[in-house]
PyMOL Python script that loads the backbone (N, CA, C, O; Angstrom):
from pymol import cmd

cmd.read_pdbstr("""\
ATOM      1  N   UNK A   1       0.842  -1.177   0.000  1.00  0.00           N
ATOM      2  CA  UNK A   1       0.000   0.000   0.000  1.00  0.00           C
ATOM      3  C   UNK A   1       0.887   1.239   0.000  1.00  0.00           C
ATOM      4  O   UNK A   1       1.766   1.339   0.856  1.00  0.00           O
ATOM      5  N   UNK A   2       0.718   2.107  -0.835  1.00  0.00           N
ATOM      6  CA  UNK A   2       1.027   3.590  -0.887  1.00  0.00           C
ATOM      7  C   UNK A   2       0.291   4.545  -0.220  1.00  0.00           C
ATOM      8  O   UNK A   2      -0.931   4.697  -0.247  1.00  0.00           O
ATOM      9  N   UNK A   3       1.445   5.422   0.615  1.00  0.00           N
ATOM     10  CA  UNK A   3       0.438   6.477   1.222  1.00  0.00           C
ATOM     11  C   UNK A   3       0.447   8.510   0.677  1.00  0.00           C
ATOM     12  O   UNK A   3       1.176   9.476   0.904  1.00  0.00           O
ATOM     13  N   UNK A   4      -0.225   8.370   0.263  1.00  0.00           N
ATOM     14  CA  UNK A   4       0.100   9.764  -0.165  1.00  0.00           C
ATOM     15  C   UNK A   4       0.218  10.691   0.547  1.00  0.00           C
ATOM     16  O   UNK A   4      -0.835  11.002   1.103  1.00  0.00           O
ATOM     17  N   UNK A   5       1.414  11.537   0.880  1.00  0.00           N
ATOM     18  CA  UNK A   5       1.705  12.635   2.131  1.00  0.00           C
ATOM     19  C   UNK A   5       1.441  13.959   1.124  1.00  0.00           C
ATOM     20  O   UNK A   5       1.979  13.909   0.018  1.00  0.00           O
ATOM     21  N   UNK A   6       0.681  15.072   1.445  1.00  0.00           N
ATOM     22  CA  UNK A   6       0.803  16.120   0.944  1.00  0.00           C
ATOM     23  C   UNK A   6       2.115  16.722   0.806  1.00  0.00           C
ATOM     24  O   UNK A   6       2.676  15.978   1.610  1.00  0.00           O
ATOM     25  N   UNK A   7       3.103  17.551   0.378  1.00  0.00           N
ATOM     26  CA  UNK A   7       3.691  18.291  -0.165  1.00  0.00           C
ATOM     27  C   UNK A   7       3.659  19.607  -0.844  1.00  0.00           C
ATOM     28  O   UNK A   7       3.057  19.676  -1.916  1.00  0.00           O
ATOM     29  N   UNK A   8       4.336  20.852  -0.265  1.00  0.00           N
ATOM     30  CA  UNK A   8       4.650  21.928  -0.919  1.00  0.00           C
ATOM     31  C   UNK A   8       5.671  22.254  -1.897  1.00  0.00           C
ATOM     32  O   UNK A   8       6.823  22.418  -1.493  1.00  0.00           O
ATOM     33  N   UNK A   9       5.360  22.385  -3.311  1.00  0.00           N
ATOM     34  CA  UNK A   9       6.591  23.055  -3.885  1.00  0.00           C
ATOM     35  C   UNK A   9       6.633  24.071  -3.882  1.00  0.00           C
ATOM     36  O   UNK A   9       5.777  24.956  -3.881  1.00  0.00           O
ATOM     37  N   UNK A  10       8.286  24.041  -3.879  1.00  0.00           N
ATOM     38  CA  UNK A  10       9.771  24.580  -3.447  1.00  0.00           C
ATOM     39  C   UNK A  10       9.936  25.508  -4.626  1.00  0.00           C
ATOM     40  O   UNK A  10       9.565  26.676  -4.746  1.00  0.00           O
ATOM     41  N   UNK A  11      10.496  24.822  -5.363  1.00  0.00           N
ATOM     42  CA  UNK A  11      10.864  25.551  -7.055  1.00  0.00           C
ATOM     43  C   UNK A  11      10.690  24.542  -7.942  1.00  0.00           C
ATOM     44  O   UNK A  11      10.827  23.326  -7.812  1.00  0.00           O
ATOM     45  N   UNK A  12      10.205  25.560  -9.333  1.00  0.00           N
ATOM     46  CA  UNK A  12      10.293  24.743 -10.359  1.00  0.00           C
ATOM     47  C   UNK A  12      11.046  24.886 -11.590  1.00  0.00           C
ATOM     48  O   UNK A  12      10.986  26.016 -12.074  1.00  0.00           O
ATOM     49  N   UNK A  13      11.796  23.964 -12.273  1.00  0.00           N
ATOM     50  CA  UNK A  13      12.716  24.121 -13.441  1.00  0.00           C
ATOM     51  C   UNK A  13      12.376  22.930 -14.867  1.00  0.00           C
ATOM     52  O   UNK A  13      11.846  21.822 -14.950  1.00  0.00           O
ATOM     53  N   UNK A  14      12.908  23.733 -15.675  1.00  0.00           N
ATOM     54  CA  UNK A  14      12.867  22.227 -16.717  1.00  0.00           C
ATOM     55  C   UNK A  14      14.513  21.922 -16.990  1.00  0.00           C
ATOM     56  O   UNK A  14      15.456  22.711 -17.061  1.00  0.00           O
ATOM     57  N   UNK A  15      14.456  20.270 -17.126  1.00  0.00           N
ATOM     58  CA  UNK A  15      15.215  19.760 -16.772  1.00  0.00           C
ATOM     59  C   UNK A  15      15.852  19.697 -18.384  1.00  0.00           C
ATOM     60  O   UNK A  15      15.288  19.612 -19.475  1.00  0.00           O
ATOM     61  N   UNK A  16      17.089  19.770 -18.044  1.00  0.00           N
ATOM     62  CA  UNK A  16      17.930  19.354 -19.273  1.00  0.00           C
ATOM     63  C   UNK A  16      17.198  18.641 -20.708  1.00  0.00           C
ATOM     64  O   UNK A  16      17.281  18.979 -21.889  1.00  0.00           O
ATOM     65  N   UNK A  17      16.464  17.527 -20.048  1.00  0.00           N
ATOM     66  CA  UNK A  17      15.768  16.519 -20.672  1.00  0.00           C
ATOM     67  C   UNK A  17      14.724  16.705 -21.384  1.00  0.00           C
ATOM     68  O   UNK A  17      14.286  16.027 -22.313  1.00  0.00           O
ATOM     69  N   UNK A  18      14.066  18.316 -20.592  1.00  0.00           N
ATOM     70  CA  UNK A  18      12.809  18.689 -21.130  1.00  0.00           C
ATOM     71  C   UNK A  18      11.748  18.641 -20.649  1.00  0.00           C
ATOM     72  O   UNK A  18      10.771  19.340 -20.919  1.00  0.00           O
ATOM     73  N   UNK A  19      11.880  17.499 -19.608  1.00  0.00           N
ATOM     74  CA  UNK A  19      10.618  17.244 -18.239  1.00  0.00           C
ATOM     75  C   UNK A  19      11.097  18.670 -17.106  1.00  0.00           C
ATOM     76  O   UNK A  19      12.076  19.313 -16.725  1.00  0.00           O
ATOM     77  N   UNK A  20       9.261  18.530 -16.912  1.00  0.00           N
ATOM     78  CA  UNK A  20       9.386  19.632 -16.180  1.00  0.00           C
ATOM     79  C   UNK A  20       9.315  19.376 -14.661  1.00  0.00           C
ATOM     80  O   UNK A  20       8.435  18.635 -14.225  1.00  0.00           O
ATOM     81  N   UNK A  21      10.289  20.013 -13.764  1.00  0.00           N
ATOM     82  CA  UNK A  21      10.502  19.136 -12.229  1.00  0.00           C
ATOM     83  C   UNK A  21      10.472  19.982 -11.410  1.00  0.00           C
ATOM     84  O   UNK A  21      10.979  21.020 -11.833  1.00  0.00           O
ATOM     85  N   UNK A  22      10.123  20.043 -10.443  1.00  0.00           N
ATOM     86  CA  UNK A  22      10.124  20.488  -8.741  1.00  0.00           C
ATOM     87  C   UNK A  22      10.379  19.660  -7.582  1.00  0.00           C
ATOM     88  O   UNK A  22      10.101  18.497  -7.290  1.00  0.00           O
ATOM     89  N   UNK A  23      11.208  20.940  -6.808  1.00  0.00           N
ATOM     90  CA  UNK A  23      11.319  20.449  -5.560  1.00  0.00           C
ATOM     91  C   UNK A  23      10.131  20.702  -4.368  1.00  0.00           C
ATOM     92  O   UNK A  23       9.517  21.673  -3.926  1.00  0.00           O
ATOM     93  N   UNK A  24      10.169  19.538  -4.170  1.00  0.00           N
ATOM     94  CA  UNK A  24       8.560  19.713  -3.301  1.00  0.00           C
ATOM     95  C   UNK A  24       9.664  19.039  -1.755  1.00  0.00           C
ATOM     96  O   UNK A  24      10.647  18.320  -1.574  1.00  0.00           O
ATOM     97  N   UNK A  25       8.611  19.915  -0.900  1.00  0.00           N
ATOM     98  CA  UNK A  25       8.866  19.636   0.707  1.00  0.00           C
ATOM     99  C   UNK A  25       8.267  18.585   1.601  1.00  0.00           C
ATOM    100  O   UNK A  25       7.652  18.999   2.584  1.00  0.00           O
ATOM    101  N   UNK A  26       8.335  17.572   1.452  1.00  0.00           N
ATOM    102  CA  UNK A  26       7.221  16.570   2.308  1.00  0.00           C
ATOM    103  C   UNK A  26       7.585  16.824   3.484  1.00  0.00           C
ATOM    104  O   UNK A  26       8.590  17.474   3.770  1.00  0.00           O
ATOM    105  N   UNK A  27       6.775  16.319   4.296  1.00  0.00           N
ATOM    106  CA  UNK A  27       7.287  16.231   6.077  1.00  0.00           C
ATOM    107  C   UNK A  27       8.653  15.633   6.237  1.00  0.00           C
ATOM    108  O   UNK A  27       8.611  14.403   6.257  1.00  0.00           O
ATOM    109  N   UNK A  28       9.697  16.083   6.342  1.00  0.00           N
ATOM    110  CA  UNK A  28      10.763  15.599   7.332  1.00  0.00           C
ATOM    111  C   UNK A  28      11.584  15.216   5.870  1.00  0.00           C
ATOM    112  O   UNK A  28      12.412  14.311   5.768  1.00  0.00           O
ATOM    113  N   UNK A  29      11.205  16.009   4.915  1.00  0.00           N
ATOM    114  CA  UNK A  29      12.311  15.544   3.442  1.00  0.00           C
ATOM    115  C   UNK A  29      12.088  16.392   2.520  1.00  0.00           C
ATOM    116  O   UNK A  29      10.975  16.887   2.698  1.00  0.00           O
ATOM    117  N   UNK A  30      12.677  16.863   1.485  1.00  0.00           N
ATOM    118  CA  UNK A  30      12.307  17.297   0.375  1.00  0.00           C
ATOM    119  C   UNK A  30      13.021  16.158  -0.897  1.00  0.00           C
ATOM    120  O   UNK A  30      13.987  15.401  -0.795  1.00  0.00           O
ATOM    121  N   UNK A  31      12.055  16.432  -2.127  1.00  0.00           N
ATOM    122  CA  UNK A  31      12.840  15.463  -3.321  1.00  0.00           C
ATOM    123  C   UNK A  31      12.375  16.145  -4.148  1.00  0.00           C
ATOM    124  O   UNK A  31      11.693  17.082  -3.733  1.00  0.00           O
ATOM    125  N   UNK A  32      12.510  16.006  -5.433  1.00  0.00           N
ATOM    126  CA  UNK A  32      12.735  16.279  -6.560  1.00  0.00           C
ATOM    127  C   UNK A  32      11.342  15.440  -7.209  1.00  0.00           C
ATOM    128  O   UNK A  32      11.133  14.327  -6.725  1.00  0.00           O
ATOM    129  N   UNK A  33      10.606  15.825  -8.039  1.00  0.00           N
ATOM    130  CA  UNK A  33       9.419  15.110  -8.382  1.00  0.00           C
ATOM    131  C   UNK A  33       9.217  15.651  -9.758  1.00  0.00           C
ATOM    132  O   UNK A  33       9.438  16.850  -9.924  1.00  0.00           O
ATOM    133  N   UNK A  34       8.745  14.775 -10.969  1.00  0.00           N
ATOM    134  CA  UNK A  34       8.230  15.042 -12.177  1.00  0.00           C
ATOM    135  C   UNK A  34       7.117  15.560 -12.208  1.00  0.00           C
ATOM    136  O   UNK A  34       6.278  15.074 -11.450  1.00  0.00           O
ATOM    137  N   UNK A  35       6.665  16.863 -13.195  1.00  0.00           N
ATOM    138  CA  UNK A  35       5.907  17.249 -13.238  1.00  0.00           C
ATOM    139  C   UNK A  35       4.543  16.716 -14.435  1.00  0.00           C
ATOM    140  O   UNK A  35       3.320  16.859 -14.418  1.00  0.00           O
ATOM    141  N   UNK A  36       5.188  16.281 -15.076  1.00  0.00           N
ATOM    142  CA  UNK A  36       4.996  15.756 -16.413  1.00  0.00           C
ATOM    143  C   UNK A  36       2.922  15.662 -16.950  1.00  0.00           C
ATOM    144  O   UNK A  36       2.312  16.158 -17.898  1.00  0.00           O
ATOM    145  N   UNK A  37       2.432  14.704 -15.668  1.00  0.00           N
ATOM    146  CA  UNK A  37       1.140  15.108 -15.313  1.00  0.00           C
ATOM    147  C   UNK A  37       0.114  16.472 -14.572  1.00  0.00           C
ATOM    148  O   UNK A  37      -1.102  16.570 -14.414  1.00  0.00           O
ATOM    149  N   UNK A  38       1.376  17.482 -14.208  1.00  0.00           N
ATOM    150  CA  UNK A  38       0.700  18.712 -13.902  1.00  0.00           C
ATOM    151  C   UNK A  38       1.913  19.576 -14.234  1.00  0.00           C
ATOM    152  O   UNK A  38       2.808  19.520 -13.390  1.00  0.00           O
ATOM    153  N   UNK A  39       2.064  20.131 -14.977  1.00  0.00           N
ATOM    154  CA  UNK A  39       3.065  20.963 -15.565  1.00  0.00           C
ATOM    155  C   UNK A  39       2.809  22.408 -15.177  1.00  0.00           C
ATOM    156  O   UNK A  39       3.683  23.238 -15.427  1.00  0.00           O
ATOM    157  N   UNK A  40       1.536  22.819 -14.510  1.00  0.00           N
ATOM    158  CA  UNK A  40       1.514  23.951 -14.695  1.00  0.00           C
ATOM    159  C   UNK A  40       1.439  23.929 -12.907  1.00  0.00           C
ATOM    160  O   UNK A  40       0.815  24.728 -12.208  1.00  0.00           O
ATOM    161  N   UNK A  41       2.118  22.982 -12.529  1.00  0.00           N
ATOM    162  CA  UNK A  41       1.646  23.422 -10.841  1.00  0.00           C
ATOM    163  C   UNK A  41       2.940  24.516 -10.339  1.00  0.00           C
ATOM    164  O   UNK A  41       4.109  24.312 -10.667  1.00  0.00           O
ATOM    165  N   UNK A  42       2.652  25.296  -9.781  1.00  0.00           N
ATOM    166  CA  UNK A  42       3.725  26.304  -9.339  1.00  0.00           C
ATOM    167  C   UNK A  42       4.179  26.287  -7.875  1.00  0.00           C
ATOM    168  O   UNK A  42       3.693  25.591  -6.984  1.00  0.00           O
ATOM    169  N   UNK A  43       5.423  27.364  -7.740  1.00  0.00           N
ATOM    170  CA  UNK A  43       5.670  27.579  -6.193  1.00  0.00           C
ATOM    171  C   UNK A  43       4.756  28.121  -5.391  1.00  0.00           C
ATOM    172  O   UNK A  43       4.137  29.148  -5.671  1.00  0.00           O
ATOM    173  N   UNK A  44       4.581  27.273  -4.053  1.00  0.00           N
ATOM    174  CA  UNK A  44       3.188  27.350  -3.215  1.00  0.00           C
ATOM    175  C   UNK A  44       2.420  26.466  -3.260  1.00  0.00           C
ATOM    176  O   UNK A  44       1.742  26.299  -2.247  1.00  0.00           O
ATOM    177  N   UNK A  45       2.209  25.568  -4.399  1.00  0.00           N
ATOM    178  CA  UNK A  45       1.024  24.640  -4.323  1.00  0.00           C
ATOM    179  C   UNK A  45       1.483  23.701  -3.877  1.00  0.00           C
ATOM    180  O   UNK A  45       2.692  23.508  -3.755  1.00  0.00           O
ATOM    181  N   UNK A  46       0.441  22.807  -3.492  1.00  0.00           N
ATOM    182  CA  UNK A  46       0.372  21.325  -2.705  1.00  0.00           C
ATOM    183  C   UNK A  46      -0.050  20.485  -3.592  1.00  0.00           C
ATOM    184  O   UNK A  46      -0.815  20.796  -4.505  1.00  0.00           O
ATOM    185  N   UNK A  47       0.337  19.538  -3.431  1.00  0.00           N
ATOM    186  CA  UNK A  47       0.591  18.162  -4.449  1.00  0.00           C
ATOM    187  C   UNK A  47       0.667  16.720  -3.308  1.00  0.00           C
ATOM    188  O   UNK A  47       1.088  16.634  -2.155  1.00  0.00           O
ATOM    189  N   UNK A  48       0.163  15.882  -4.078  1.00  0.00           N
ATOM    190  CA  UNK A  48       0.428  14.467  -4.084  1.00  0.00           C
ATOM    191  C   UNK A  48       0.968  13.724  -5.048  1.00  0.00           C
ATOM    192  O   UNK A  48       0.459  13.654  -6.167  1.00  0.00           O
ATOM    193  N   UNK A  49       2.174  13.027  -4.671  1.00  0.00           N
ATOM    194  CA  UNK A  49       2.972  12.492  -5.912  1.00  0.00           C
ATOM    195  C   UNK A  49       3.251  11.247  -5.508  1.00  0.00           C
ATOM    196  O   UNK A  49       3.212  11.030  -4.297  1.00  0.00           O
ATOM    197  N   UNK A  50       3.620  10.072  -6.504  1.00  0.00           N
ATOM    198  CA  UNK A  50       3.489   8.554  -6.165  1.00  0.00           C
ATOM    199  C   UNK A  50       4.724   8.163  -7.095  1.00  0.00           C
ATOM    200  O   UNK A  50       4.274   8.172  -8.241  1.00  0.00           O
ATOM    201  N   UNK A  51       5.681   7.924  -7.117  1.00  0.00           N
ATOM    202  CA  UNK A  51       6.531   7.233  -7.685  1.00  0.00           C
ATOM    203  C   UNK A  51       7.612   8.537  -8.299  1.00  0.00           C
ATOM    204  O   UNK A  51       8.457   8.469  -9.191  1.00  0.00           O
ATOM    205  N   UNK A  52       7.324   9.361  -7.691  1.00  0.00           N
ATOM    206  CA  UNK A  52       8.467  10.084  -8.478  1.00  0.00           C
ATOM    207  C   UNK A  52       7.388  11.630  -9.501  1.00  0.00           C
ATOM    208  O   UNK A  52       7.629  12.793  -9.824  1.00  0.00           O
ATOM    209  N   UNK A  53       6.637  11.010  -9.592  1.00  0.00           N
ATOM    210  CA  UNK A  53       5.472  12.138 -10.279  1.00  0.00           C
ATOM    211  C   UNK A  53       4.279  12.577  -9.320  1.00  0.00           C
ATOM    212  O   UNK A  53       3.665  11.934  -8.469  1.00  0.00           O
ATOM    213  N   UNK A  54       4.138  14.166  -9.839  1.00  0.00           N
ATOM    214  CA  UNK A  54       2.527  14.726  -8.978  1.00  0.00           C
ATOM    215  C   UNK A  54       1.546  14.363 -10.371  1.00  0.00           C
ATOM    216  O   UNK A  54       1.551  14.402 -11.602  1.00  0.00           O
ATOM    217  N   UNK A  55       0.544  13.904  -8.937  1.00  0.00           N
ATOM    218  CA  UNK A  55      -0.345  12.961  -9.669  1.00  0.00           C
ATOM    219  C   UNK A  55      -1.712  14.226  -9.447  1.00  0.00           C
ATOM    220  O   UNK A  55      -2.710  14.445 -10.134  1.00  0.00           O
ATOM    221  N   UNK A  56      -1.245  14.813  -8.296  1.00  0.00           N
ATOM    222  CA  UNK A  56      -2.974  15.771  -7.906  1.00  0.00           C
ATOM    223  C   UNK A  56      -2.736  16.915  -7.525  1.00  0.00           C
ATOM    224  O   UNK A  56      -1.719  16.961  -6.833  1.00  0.00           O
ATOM    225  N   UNK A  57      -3.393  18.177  -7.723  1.00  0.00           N
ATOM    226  CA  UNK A  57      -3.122  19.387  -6.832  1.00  0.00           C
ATOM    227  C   UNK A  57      -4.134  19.465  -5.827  1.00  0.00           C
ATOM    228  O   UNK A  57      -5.335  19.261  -6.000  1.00  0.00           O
ATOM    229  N   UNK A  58      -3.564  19.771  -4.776  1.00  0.00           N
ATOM    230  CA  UNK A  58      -4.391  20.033  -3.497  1.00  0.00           C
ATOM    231  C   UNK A  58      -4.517  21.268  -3.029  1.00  0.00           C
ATOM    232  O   UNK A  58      -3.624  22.061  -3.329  1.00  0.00           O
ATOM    233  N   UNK A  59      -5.404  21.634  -2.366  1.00  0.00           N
ATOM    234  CA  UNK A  59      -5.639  23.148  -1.487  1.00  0.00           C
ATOM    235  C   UNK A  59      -4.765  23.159  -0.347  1.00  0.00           C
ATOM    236  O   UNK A  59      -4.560  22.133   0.302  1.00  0.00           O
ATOM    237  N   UNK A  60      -4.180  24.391  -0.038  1.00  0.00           N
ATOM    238  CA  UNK A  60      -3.124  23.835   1.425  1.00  0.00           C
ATOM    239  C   UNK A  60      -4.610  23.789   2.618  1.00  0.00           C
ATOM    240  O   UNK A  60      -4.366  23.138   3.634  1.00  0.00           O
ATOM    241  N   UNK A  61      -5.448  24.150   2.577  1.00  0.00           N
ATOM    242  CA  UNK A  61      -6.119  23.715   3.878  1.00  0.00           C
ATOM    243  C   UNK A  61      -6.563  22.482   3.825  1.00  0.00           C
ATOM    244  O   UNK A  61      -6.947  22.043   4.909  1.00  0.00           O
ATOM    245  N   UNK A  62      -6.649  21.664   2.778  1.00  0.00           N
ATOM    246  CA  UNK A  62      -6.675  19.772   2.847  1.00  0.00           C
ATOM    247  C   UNK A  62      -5.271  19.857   3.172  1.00  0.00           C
ATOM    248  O   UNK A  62      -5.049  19.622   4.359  1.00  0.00           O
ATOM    249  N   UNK A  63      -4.318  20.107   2.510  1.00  0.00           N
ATOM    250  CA  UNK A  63      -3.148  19.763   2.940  1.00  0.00           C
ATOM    251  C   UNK A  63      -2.998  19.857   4.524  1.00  0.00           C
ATOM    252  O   UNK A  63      -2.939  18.863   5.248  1.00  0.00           O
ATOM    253  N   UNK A  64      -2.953  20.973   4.904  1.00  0.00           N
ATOM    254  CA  UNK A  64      -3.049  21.328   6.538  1.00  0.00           C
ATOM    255  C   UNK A  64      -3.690  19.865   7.227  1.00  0.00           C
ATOM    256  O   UNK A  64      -3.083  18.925   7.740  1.00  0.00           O
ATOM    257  N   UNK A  65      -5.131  20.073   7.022  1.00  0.00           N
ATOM    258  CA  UNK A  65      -5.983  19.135   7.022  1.00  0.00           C
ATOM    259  C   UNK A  65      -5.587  17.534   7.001  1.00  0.00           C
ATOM    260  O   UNK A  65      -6.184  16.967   7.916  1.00  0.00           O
ATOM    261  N   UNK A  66      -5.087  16.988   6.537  1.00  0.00           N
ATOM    262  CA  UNK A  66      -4.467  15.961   6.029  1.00  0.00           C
ATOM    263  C   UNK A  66      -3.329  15.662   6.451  1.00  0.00           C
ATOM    264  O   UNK A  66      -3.177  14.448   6.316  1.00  0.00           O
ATOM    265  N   UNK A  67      -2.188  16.283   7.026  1.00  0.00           N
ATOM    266  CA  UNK A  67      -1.045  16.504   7.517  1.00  0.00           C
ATOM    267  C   UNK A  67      -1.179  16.522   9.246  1.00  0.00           C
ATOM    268  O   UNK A  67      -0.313  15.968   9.923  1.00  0.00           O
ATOM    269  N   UNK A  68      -2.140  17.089   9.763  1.00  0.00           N
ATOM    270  CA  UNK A  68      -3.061  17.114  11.140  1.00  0.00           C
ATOM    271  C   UNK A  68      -3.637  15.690  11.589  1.00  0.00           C
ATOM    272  O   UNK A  68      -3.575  15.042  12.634  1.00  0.00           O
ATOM    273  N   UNK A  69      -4.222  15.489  10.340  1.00  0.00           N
ATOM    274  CA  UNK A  69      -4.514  13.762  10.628  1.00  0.00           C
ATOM    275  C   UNK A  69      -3.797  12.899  10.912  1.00  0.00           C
ATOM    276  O   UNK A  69      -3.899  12.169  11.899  1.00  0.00           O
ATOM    277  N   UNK A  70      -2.835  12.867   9.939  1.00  0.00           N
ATOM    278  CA  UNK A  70      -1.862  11.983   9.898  1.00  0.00           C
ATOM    279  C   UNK A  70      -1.215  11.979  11.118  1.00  0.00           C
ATOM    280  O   UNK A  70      -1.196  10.926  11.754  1.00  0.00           O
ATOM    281  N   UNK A  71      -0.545  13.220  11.669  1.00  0.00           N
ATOM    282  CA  UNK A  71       0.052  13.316  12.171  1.00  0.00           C
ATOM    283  C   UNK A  71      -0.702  13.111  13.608  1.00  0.00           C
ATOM    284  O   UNK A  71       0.056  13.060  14.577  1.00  0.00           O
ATOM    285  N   UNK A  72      -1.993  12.996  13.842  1.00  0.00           N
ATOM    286  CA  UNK A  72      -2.663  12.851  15.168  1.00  0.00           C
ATOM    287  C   UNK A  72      -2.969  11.077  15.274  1.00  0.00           C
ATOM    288  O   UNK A  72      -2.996  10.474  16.347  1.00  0.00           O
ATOM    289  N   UNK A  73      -3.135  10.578  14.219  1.00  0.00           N
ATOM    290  CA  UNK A  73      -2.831   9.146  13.931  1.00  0.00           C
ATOM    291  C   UNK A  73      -1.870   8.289  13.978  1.00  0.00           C
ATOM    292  O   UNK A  73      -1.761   7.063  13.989  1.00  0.00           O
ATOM    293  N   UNK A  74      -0.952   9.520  14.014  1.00  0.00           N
ATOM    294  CA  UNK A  74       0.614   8.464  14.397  1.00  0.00           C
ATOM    295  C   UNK A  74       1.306   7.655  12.962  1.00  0.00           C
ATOM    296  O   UNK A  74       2.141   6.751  12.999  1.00  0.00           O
ATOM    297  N   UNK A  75       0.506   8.458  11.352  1.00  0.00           N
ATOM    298  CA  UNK A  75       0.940   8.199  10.524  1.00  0.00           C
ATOM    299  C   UNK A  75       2.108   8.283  10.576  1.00  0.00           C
ATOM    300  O   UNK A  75       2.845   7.297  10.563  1.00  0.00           O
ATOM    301  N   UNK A  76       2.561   9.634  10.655  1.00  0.00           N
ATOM    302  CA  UNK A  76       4.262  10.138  10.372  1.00  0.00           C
ATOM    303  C   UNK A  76       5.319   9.722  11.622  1.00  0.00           C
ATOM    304  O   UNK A  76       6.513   9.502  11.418  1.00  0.00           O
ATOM    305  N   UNK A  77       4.948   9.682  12.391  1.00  0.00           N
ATOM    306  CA  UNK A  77       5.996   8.981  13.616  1.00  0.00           C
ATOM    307  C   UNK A  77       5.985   7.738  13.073  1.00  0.00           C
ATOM    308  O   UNK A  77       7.129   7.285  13.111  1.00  0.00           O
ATOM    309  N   UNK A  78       5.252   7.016  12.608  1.00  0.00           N
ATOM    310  CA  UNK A  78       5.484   5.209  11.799  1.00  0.00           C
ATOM    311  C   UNK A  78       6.245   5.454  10.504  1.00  0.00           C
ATOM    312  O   UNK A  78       6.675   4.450   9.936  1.00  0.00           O
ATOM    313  N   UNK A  79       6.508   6.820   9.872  1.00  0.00           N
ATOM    314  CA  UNK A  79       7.634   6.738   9.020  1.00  0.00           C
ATOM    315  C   UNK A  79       8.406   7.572   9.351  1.00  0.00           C
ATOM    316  O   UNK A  79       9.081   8.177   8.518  1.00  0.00           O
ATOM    317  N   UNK A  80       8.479   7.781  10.555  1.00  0.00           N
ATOM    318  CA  UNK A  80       9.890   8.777  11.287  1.00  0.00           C
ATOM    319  C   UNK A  80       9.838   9.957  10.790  1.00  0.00           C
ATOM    320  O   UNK A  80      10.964  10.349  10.482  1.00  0.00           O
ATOM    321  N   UNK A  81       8.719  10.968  10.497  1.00  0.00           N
ATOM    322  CA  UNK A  81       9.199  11.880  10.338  1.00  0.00           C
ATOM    323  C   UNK A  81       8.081  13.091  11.342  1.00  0.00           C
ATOM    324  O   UNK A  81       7.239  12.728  12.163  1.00  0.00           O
ATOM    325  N   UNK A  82       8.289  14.033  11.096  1.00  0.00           N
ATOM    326  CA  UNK A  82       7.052  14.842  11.790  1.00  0.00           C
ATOM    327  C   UNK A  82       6.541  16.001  11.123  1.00  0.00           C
ATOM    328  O   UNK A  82       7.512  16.502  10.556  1.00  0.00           O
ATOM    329  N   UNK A  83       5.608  16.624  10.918  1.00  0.00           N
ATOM    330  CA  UNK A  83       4.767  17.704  10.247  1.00  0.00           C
ATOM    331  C   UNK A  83       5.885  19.257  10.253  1.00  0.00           C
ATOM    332  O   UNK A  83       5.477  20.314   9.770  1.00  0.00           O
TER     333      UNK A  83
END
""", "prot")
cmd.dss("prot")
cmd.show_as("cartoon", "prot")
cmd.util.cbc("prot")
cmd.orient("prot")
């Protein structure tokens, strides 16, 4: 099972390659994520991404929302990280 953690991006660039990428902030990490399925998401927005790509844009108050949960559930302490 996959869990989808909300995320803020950071910045966005196109890559050498031509794919378009951002750094997005998850709880307790940031990575590098393909944009390829939302190309037009910008700095500030919230995203859910699954393998390396954002798959959804989110509102930051689901995000908030969602990040609160998790984190009152004891999601993110079961993957070591915290909000």
């Amino acid at each position: 099972m996959c869990l989808g953690v909300p995320g803020r991006v950071l910045r966005v660039w196109d890559a050498e390659s031509g794919a378009r990428m951002a750094r997005v902030a998850f709880p307790g990490e940031e990575r590098d994520i393909c944009l390829a399925y939302l190309p037009d998401l910008a700095v500030g927005d919230y995203t859910i991404a699954h393998a390396g790509f954002a798959l959804t844009r989110i509102d930051e108050d689901t995000a908030r929302v969602t990040l609160a949960t998790m984190a009152e559930y004891g999601v993110l302490d079961e993957m070591g990280v915290t909000p």
